[in-house]
Backbone bond lengths (Angstrom), bond angles and torsions (degrees), N, CA, C in turn:
res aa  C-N    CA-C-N  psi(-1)  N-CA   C-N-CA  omega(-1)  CA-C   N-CA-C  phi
1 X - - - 1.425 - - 1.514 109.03 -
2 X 1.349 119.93 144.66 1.546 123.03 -161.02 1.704 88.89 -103.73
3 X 1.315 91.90 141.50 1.605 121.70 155.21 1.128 119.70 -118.81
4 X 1.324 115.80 155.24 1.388 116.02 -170.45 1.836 102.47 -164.09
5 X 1.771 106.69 142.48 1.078 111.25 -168.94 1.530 114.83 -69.80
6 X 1.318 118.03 154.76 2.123 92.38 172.13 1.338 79.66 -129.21
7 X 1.486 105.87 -173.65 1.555 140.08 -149.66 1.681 107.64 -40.84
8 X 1.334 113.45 -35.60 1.729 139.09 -139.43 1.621 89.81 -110.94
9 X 1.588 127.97 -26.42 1.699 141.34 178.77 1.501 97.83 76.90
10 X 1.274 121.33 44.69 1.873 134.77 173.39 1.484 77.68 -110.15
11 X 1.919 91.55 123.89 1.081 96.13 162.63 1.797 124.41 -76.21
12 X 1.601 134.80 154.79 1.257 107.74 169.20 1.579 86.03 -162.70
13 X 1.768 84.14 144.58 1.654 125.56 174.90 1.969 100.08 -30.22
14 X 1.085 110.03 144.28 1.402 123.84 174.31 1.073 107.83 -82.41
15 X 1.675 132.31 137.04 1.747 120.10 -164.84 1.318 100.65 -130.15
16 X 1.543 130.57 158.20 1.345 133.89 170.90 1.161 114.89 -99.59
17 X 1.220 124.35 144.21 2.009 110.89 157.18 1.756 90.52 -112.61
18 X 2.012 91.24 134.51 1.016 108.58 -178.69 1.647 125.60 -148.28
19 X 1.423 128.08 120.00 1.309 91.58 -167.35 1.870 110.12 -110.81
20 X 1.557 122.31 151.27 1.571 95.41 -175.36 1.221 97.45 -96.32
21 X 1.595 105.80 170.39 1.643 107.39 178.91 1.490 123.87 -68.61
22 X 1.571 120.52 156.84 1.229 128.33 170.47 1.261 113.56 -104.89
23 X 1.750 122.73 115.94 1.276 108.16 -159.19 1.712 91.24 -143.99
24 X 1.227 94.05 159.53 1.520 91.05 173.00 1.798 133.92 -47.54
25 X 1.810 102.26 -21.56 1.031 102.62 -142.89 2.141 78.74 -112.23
26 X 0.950 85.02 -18.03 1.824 95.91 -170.61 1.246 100.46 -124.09
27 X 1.180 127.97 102.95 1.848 152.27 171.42 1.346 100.13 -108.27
28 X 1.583 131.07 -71.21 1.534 120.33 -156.18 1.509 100.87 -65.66
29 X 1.524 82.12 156.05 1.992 117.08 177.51 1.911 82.05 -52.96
30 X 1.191 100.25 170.24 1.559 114.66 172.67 1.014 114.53 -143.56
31 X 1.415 127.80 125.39 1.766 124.12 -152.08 1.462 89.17 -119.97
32 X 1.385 122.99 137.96 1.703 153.88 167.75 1.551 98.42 -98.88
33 X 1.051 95.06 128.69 1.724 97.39 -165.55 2.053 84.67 -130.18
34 X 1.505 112.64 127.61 1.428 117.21 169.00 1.149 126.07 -136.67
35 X 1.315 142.25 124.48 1.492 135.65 -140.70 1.567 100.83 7.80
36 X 1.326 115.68 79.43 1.318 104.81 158.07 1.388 134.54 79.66
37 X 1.750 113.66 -15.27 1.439 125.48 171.17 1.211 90.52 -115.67
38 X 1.788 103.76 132.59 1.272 148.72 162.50 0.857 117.42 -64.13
39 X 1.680 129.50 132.53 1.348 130.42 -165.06 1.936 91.36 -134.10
40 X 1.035 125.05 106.18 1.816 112.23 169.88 1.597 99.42 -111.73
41 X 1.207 83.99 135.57 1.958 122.01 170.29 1.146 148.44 -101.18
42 X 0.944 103.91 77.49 1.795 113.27 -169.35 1.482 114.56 -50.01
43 X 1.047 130.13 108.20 1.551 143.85 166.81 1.427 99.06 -49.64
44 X 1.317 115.43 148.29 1.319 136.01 -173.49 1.828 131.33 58.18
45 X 1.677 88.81 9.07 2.079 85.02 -164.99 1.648 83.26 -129.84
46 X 1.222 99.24 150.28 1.735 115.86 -173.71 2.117 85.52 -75.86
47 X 1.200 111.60 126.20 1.546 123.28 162.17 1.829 108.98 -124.00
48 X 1.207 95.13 143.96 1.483 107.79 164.28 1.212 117.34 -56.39
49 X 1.298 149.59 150.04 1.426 129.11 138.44 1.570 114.19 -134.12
50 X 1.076 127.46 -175.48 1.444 125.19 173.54 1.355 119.43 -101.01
51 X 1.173 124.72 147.81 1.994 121.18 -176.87 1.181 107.16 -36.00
52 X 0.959 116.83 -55.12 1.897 110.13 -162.60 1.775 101.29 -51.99
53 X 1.229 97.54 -48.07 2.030 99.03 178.69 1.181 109.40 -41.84
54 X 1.422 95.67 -71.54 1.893 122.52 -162.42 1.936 88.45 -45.10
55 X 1.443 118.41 -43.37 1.904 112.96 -163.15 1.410 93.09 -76.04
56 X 1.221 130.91 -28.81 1.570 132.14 178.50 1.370 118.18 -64.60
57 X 1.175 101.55 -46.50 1.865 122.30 168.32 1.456 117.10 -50.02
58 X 1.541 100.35 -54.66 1.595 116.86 -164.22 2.021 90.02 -81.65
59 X 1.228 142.25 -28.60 1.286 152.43 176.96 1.915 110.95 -60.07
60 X 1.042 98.18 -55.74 1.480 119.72 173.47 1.573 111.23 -64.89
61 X 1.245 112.10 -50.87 1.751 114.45 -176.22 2.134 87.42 -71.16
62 X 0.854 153.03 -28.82 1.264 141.78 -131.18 1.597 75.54 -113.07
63 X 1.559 118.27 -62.94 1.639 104.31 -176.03 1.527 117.83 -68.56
64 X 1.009 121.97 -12.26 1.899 134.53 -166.06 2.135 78.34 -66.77
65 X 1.341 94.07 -62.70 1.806 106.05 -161.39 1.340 101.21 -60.26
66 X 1.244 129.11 -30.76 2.011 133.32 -166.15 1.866 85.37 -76.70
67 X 1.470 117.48 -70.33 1.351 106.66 -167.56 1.885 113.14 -45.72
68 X 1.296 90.88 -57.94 1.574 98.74 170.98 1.630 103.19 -27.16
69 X 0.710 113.66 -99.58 1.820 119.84 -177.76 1.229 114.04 -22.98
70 X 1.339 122.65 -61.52 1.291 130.93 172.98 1.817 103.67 -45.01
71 X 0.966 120.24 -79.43 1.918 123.74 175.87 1.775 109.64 -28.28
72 X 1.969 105.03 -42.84 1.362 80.28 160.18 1.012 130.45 -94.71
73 X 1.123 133.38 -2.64 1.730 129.42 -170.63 1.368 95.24 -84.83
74 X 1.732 138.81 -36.64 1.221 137.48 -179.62 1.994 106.80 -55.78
75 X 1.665 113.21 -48.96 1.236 143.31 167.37 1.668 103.84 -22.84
76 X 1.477 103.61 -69.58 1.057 136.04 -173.41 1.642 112.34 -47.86
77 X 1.019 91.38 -66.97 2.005 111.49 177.99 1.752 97.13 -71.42
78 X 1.216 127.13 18.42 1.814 111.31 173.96 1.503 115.65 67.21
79 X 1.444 122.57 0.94 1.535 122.00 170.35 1.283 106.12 -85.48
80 X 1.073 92.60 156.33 1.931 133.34 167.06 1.686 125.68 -83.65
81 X 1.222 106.16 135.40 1.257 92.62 169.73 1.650 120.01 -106.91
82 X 0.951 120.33 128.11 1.861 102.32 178.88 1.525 108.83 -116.35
C-alpha cells in the first residue's frame, strides 16, 4: 500500500473515492473488516476509503466473477452444486 508525503511531510495512506452499487438485490452497507478495523459502506454514495479497502474491494469483485463462471460452466456440463 502506497504512502506518500503531503504538503506538512506527514506521511499518509493513499485513498480511493468509490461508490458501490445500489441494486435491488444489494441494499446493505458492506463492512471490510482488516486486522480487526472495521470498514462500513454505504451502497449508493461516493465514500473515501484507503488502499487496503479499495485492494479488498477490487479482490472480492475479481472472486464474486471467478465463482460466477465457475456455477456456469458447472450449469453448463448438467452438474449440481451442493
Amino acid at each position: 500500500m502506497a504512502t506518500e508525503k503531503n504538503k506538512s511531510g506527514i506521511y499518509q495512506e493513499e485513498t480511493y473515492k468509490i461508490t458501490l452499487p445500489l441494486t435491488e438485490e444489494k441494499q446493505d452497507d458492506v463492512p471490510v473488516i482488516i486486522n480487526g478495523e472495521i470498514t462500513q459502506i454505504q451502497r449508493g454514495v461516493e465514500v473515501e476509503v484507503s488502499a487496503a479497502v479499495y485492494e479488498v474491494l477490487k479482490n472480492q469483485e475479481k472472486m464474486d466473477a471467478l465463482a460466477f463462471q465457475r456455477r456456469k460452466n458447472l450449469a453448463e456440463r448438467g452438474a449440481t452444486l451442493r
